[in-house]
C-alpha positions as CSV (number, residue, x, y, z in Angstrom):
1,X,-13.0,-18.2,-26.9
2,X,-11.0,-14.9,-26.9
3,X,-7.3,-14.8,-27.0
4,X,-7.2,-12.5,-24.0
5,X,-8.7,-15.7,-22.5
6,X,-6.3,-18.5,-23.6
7,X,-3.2,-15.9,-22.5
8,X,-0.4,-17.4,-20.1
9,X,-1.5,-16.5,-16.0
10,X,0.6,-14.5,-14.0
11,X,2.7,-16.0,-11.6
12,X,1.5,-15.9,-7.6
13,X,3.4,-14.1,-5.6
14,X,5.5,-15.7,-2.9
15,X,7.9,-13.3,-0.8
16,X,6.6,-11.5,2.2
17,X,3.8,-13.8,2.5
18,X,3.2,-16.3,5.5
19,X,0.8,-19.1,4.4
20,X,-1.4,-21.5,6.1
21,X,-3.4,-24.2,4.7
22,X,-6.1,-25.3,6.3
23,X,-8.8,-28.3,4.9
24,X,-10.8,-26.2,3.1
25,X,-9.2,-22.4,2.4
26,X,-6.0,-20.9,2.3
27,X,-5.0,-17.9,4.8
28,X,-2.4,-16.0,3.3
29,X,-0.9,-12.7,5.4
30,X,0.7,-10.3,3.3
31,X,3.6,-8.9,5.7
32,X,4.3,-5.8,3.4
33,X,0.8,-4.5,3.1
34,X,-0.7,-5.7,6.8
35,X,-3.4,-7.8,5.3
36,X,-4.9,-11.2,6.0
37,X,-6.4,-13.1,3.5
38,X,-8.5,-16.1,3.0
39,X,-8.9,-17.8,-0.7
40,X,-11.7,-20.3,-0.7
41,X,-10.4,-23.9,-2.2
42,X,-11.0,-22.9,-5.8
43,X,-9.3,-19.5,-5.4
44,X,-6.2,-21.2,-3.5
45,X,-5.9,-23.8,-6.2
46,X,-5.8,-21.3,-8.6
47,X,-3.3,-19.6,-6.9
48,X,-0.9,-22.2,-6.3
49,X,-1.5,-23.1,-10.0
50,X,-0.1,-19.6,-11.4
51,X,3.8,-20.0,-12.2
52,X,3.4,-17.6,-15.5
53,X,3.9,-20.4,-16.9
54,X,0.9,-22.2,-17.1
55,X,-2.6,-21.1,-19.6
56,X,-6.3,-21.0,-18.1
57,X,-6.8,-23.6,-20.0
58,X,-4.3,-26.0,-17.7
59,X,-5.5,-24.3,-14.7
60,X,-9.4,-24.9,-15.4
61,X,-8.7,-28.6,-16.2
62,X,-6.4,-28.7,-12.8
63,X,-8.9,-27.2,-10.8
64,X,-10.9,-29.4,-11.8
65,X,-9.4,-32.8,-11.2
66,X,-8.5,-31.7,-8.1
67,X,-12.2,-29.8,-6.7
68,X,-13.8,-32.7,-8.5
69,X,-15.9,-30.2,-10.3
70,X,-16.1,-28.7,-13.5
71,X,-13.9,-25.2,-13.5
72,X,-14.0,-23.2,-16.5
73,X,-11.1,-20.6,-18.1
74,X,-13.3,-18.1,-17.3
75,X,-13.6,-18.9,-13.6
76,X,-10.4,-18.9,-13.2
77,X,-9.8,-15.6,-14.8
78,X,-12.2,-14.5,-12.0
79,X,-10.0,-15.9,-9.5
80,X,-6.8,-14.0,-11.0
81,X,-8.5,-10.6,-11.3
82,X,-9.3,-11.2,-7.4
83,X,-5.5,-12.2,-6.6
84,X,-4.6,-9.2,-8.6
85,X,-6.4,-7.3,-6.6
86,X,-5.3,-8.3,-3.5
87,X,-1.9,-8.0,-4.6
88,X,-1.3,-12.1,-4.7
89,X,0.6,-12.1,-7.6
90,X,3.7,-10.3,-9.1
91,X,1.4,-8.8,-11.8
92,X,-1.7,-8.1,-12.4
93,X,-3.6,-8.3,-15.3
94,X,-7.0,-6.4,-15.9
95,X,-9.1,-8.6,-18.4
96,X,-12.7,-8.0,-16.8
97,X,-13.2,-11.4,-17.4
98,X,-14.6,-11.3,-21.2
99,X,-17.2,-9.3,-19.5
100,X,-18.4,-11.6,-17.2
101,X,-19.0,-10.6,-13.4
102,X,-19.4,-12.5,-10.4
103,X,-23.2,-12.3,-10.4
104,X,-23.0,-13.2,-14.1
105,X,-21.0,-16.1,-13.6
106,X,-23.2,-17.1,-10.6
107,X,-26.2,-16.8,-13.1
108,X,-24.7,-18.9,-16.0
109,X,-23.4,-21.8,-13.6
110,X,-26.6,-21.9,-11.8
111,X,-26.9,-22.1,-7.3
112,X,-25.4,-25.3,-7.2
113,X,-22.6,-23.9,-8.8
114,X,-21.8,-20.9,-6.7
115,X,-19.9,-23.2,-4.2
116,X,-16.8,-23.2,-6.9
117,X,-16.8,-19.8,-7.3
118,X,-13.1,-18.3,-6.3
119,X,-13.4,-16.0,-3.1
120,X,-11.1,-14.2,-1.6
121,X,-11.5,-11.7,1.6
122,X,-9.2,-9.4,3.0
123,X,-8.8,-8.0,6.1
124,X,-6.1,-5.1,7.5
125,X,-4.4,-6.5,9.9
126,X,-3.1,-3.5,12.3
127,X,0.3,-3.1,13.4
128,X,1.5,-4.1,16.8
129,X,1.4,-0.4,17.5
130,X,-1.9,0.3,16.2
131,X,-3.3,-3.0,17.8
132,X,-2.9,-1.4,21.7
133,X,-6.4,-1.2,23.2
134,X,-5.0,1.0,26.0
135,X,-3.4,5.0,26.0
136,X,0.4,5.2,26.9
137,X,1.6,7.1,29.8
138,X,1.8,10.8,28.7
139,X,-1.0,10.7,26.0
140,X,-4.4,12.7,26.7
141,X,-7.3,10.6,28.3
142,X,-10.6,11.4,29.6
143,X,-11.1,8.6,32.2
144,X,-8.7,6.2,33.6
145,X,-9.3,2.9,32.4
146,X,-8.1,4.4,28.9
147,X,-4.8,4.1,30.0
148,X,-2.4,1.6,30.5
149,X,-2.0,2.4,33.6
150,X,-5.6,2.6,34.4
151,X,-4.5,6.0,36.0
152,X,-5.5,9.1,34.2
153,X,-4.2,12.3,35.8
154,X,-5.4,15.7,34.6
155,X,-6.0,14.9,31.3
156,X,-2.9,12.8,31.2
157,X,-2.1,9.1,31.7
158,X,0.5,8.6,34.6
C-alpha cells in the first residue's frame, strides 16, 4: 500500500451546510456556494467519518461494519477526492486515488460491487432572485404572460 494511502483524512466540513438524512443518502446544501448535494450511503459514511483525525484504514473498516460490505482504503479515497471536490471538507487533498479511477475501481470490484461505490451529485441551486419564473414590472418583455403582472405594455411589464 502507498503511504499517500495510509495518510490521516481531512476533516468534513460542517458550517454553512444544512443536512438531511434520509434512509438511504445524505442531501447536504451548501448555503455559501448555492449547491445541493446528495452522497449515496457509502459516500455519507465516509463523510461523517472524516474528523482529520481518523486514517483510511479506520474509515474502510467503519464503512464497512456499518454498509455490511467490504469497503477498501482506496474507495474511500474515491469518496474524499469527490467531497473535495464538492467542497465537503475543509481541505482538499488531490491523491488521484493511487491511480485508480471510478471505472477502474468499478472494473476491479466487479458489477455487484458498483452499488458501494461513493457518489456524490451536485446541483446549483439558484438564488431566490434568480429562481423568479416571471419579469418584474419595468423589465423588457415581448408578450404578457412573461411578466408578473401578466401585462406587458410596449415592451415593458406594467
Amino acid at each position: 500500500m502507498s503511504k499517500e494511502l495510509s495518510q490521516v483524512i481531512p476533516a468534513a466540513r460542517q458550517e454553512g451546510l444544512i443536512v438531511q438524512e434520509l434512509s438511504d443518502e445524505v442531501l447536504v446544501y451548501d448555503q455559501q456556494r448555492h449547491k445541493a448535494h446528495c452522497l449515496n450511503q457509502t459516500a455519507a459514511i465516509v463523510w461523517q467519518q472524516c474528523d482529520g483525525q481518523r486514517g483510511a484504514q479506520e474509515v474502510a473498516k467503519r464503512a464497512s461494519a456499518e454498509l455490511g460490505a467490504t469497503v477498501g482504503e482506496e474507495m474511500v479515497w474515491l469518496a474524499v477526492e469527490e467531497l473535495g471536490k464538492r467542497g465537503l471538507l475543509k481541505e482538499r487533498q488531490r491523491l488521484g486515488v493511487g491511480g485508480a479511477s471510478r471505472r477502474e475501481m468499478m472494473k476491479r470490484l466487479g458489477i455487484g460491487a458498483a452499488v458501494a461505490l461513493p457518489l456524490v451529485t451536485t446541483i446549483v441551486a439558484p438564488e431566490a432572485a434568480e429562481a423568479a419564473n416571471c419579469i418584474p414590472s419595468g423589465q423588457a418583455c415581448t408578450t404578457g404572460p412573461q411578466c408578473c403582472s401578466l401585462l406587458c405594455n410596449s415592451s415593458v411589464c406594467a
